[in-house]
C-alpha positions as a printed NumPy array, in Angstrom:
array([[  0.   ,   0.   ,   0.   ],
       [  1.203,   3.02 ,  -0.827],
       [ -0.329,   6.97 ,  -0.169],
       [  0.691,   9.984,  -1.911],
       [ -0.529,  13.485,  -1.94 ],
       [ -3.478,  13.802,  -4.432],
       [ -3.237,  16.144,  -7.749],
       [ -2.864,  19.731,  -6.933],
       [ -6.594,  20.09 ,  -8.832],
       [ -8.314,  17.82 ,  -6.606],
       [ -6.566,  18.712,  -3.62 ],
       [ -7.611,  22.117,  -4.171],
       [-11.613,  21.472,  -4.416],
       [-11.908,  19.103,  -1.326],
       [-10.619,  20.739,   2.29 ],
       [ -8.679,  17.334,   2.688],
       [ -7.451,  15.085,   0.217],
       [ -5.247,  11.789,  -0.508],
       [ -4.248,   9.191,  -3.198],
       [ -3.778,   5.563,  -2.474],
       [ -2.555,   3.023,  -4.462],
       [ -3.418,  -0.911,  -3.524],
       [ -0.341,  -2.056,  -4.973],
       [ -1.877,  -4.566,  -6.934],
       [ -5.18 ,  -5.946,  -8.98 ],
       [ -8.218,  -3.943,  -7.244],
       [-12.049,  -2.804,  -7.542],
       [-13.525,  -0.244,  -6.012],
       [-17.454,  -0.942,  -6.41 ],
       [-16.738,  -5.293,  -5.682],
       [-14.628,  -4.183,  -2.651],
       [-17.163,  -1.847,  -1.075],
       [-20.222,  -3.753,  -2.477],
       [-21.115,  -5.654,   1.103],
       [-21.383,  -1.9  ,   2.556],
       [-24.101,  -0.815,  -0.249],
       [-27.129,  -2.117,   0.465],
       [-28.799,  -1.018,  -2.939],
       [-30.246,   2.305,  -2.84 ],
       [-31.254,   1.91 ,   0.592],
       [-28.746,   3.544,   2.517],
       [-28.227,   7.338,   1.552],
       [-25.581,   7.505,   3.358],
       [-23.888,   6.5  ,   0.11 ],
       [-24.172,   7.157,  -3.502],
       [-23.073,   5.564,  -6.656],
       [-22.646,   7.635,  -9.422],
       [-20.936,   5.618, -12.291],
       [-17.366,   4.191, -10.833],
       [-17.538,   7.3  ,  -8.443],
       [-19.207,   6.264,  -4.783],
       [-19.936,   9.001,  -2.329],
       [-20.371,   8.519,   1.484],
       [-21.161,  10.661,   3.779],
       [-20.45 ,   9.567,   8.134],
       [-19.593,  10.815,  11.561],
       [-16.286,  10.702,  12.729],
       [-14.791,  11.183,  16.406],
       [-14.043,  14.692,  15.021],
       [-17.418,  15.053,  13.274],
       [-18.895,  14.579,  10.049],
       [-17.559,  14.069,   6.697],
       [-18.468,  13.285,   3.16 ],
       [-16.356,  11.288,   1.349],
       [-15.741,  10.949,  -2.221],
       [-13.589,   7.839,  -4.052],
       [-12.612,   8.033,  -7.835],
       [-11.113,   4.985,  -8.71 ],
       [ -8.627,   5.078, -11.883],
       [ -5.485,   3.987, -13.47 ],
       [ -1.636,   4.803, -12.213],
       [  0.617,   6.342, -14.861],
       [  2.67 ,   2.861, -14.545],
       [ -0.842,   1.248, -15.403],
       [ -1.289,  -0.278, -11.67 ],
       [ -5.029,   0.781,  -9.641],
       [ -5.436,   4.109,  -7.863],
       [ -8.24 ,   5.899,  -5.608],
       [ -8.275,   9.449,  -5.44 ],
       [ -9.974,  10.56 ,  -2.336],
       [-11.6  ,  13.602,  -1.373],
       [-13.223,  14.5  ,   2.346],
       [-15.126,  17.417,   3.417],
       [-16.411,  18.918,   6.723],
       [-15.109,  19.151,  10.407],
       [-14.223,  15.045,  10.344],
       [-12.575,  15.395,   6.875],
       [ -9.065,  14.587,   8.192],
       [-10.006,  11.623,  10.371],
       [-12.038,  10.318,   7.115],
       [ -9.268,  10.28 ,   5.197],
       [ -7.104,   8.995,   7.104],
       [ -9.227,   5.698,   8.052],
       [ -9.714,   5.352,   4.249],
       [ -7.381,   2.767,   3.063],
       [ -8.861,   0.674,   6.269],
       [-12.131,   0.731,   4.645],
       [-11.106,   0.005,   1.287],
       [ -9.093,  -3.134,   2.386],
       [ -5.932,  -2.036,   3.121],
       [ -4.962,  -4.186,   5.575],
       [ -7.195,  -7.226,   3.901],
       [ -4.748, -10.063,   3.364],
       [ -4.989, -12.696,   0.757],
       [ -1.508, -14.644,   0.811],
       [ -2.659, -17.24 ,   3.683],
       [ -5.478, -18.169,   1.299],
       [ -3.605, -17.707,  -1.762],
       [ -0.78 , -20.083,  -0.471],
       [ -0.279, -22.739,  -3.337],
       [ -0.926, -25.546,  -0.625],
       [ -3.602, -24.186,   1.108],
       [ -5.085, -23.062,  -2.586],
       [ -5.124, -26.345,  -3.996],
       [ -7.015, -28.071,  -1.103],
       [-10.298, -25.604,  -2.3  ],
       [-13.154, -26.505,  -4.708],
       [-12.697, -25.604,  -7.999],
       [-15.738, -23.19 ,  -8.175],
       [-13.494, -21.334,  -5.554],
       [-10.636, -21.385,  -7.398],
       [-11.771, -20.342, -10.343],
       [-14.181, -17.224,  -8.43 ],
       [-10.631, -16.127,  -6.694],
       [ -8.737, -16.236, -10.378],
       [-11.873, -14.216, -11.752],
       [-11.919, -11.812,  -8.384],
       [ -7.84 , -11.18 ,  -7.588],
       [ -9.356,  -7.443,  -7.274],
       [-11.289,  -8.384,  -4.5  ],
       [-10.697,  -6.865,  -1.121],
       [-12.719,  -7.405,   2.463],
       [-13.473,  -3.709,   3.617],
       [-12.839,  -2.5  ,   7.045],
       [-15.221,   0.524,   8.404],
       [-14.356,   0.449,  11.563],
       [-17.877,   1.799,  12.816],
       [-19.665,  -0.049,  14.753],
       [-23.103,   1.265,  15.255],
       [-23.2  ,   2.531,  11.579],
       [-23.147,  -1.239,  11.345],
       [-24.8  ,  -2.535,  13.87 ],
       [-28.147,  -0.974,  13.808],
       [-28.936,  -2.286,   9.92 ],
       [-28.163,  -5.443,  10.547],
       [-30.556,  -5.613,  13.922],
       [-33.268,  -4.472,  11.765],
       [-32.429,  -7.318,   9.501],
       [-32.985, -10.086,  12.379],
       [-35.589, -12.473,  11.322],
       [-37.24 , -10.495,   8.655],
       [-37.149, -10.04 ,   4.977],
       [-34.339,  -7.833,   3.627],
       [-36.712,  -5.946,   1.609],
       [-38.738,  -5.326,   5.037],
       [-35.217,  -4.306,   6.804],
       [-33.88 ,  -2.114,   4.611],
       [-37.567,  -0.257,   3.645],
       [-37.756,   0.482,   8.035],
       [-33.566,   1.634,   8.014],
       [-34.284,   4.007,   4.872],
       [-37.165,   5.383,   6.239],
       [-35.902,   6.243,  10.115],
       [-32.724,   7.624,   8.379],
       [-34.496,   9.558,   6.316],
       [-36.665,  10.938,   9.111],
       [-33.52 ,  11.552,  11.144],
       [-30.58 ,  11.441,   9.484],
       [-28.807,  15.041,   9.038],
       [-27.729,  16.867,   5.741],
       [-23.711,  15.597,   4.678],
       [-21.298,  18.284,   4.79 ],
       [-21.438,  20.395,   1.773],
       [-18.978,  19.476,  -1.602],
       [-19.39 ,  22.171,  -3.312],
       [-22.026,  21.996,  -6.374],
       [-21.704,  18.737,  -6.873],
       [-22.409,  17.501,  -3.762],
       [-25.131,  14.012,  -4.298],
       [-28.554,  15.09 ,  -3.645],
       [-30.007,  13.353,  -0.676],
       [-27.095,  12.431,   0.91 ],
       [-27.094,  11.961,   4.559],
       [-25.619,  11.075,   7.763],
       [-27.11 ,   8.102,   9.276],
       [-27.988,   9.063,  12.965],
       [-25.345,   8.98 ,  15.574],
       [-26.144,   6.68 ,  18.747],
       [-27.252,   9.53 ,  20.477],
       [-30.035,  10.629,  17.524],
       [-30.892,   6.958,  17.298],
       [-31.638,   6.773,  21.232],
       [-34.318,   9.986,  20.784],
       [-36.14 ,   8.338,  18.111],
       [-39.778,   7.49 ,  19.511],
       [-41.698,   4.154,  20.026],
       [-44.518,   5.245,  17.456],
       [-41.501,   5.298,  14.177],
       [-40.271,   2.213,  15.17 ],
       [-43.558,   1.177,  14.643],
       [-44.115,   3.387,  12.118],
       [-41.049,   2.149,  10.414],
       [-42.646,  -1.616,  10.399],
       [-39.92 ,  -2.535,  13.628],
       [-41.061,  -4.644,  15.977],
       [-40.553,  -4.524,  19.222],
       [-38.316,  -7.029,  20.193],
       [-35.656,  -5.137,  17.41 ],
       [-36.402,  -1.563,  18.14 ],
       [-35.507,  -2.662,  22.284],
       [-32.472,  -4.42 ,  21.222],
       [-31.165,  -1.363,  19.38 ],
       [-31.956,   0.768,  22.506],
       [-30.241,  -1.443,  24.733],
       [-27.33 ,  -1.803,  22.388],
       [-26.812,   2.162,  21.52 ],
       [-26.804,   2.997,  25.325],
       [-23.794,   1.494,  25.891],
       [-22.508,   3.001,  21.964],
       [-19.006,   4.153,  23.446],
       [-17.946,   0.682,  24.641],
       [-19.59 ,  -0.72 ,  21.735],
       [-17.362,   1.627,  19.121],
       [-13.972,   0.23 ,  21.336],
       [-14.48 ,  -3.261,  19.634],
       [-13.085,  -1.735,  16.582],
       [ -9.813,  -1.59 ,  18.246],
       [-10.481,  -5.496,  18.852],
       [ -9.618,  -8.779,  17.431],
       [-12.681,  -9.543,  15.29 ],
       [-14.243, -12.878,  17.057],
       [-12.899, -11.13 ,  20.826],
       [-15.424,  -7.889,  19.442],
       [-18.316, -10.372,  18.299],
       [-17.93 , -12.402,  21.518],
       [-17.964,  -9.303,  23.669],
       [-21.121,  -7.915,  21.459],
       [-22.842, -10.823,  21.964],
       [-23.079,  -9.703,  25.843],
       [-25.666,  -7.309,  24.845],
       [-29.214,  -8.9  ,  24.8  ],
       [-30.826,  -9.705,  21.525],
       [-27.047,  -9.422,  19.785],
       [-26.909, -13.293,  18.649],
       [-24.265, -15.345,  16.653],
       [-25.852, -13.88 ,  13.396],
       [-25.395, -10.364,  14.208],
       [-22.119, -10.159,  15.509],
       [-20.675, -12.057,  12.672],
       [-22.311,  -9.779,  10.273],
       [-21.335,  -6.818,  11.826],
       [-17.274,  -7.516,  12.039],
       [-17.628,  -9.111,   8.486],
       [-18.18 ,  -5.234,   7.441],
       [-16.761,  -3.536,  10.597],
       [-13.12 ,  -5.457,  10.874],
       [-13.505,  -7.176,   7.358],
       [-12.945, -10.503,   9.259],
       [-11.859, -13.234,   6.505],
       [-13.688, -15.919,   8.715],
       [-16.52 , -15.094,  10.614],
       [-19.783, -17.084,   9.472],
       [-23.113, -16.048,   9.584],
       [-24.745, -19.131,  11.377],
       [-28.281, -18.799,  11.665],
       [-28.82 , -17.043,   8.414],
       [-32.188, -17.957,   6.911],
       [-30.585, -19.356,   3.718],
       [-26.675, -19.352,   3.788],
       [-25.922, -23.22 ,   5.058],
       [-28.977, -24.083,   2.504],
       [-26.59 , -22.387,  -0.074],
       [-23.221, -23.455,   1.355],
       [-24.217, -26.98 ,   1.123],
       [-25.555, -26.812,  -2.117],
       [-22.999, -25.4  ,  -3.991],
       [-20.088, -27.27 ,  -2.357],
       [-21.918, -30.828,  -2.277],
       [-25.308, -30.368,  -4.169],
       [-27.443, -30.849,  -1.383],
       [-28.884, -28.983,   1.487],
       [-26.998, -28.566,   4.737],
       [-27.783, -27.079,   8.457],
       [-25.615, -24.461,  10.326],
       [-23.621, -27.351,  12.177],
       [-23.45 , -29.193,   8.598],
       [-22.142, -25.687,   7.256],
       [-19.646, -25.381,   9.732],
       [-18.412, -29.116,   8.955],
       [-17.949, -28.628,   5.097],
       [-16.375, -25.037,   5.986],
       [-13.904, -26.145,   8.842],
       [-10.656, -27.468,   6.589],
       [-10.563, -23.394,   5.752],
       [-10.729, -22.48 ,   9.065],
       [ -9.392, -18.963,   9.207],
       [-10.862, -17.858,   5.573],
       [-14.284, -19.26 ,   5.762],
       [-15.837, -15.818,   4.941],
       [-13.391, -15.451,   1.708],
       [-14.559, -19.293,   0.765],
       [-18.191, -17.803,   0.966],
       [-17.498, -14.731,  -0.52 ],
       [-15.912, -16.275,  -3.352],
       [-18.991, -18.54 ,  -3.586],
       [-21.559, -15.62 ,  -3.8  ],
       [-19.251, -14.474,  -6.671],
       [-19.945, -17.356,  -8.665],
       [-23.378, -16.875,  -9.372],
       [-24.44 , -20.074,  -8.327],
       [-28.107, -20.142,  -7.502],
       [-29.627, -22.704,  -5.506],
       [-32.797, -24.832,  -6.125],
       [-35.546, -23.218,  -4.789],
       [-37.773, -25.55 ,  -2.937],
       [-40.397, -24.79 ,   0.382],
       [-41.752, -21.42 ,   1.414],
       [-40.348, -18.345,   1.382],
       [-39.858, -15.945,   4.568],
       [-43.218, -13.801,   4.462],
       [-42.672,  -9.849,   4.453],
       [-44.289,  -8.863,   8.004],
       [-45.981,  -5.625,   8.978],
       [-45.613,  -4.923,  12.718],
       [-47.765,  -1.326,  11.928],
       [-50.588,  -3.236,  12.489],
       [-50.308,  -4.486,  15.788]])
């Protein structure tokens, strides 16, 4: 990895400004992809290779902007741009998000290589530009993926767009070409004021809306676990009530871009797991069993699954979309 000051151009139009090169094969939008939830979160915003995010920092807020593009010696580069009071901390936690410190060689070993499936294989050779991202915040994280818990994505991500929207804040100004509708998601503190009636409002049940509360008043200890080992943070989040084995591995899968954590309990992963790797169904423990020999890069084995495209049979019924308004 290596950082250099940015042109003079674009150092000019942002108030802080950087350019990183990866030092090898990279993507910008496949690297970043498990923090972009569609057009869900405004909080980001993809405008051709360009992405755009906007966040609170321990120095305040910042929005971000990433252009990838090609070095003059024909190697990757992201130019990055910051504005607002946390520009300089945004910038400088950048290369963490966009995989910096993600490490492949372990898995990329010719040994440990060759004892992996060939649909593996061949999805690593297709995705050497391919990094784990790292953002380091935990309740930017956290509180998505609690509204995810045993619902429908499409239900999860309608309530998070919604309550941000009602009380997210403005991004720090860029200038003219600034994203419309980009926001801050709501710091712990905002989160803790919203009201009982939008949770319900937002279609959040109970039992979630609590276990954000209880999670968010203890949001300082809870951003510390960045500085954490990834399964010492999920073990310690999993402390909090209502924080299972689920949600902690999702969380430091985005939060410390953890190369192993598995999402047991997912409604359909060991279903998918199994069936790509043997061609039949599977449970969490049978999961865990087919995933063990890779122990330490089970999340890159599953990411590099997903990037297949392989598609399971569907059989059974699907999860039903729930609406707690009406209770």
């Amino acid at each position: 990895m290596t950082i250099a000051a940015a042109p003079p151009r674009l150092a000019a139009a942002a108030d802080v400004s950087m350019r990183w090169y990866p030092e090898g094969p990279y993507s910008l939008s496949r690297t970043l992809a498990p923090l972009l939830p569609g057009n869900t979160d405004t909080s980001f915003s993809v405008q051709g290779d360009v992405i755009w995010t906007a966040f609170t920092t321990p120095a305040g807020p910042a929005t971000m902007r990433l252009v990838p593009a090609g070095g003059e010696a024909g190697g990757p580069l992201v130019d990055i741009q910051a504005w607002g009071p946390g520009a300089a901390a945004a910038v400088q936690e950048a290369p963490r998000l966009l995989g910096a410190h993600d490490d492949w060689r372990g898995f990329d070993e010719p040994a440990f290589h060759a004892t992996l499936p060939r649909m593996v294989r061949e999805a690593r050779r297709r995705s050497l530009a391919v990094r784990l991202p790292s953002s380091g915040r935990m309740v930017d994280q956290l509180v998505p993926i609690i509204l995810e818990q045993k619902v429908t994505v499409i239900e999860a991500r309608r309530a998070y767009r919604y309550l941000v929207h009602r009380y997210g804040t403005p991004a720090p100004r860029a200038g003219m070409s600034t994203p419309a509708g980009l926001v801050l998601v709501p710091t712990a503190a905002q989160w803790l004021q919203v009201p009982s009636w939008e949770w319900h409002k937002a279609g959040v049940g109970p039992q979630r809306s609590a276990t954000v509360m209880r999670a968010l008043r203890s949001a300082v200890a809870l951003e510390r676990l960045a500085t954490l080992p990834a399964a010492q943070a999920a073990e310690k989040m999993q402390v909090i009530p209502g924080i299972g084995a689920w949600t902690a591995a999702e969380v430091v899968q985005r939060t410390h871009g953890c190369p192993d954590s598995i999402s047991v309990g997912d409604y359909h992963l060991a279903a998918y797991v199994g069936a790509a790797l043997t061609g039949r169904r599977t449970d969490d423990a049978g999961m865990l069993r087919l995933l063990e020999p890779w122990r330490g890069h089970r999340q890159r084995v599953v990411r590099m699954i997903q990037g297949t495209g392989f598609r399971k049979p569907t059989f059974g019924p699907r999860m039903t979309i729930q609406d707690h308004r009406r209770h």
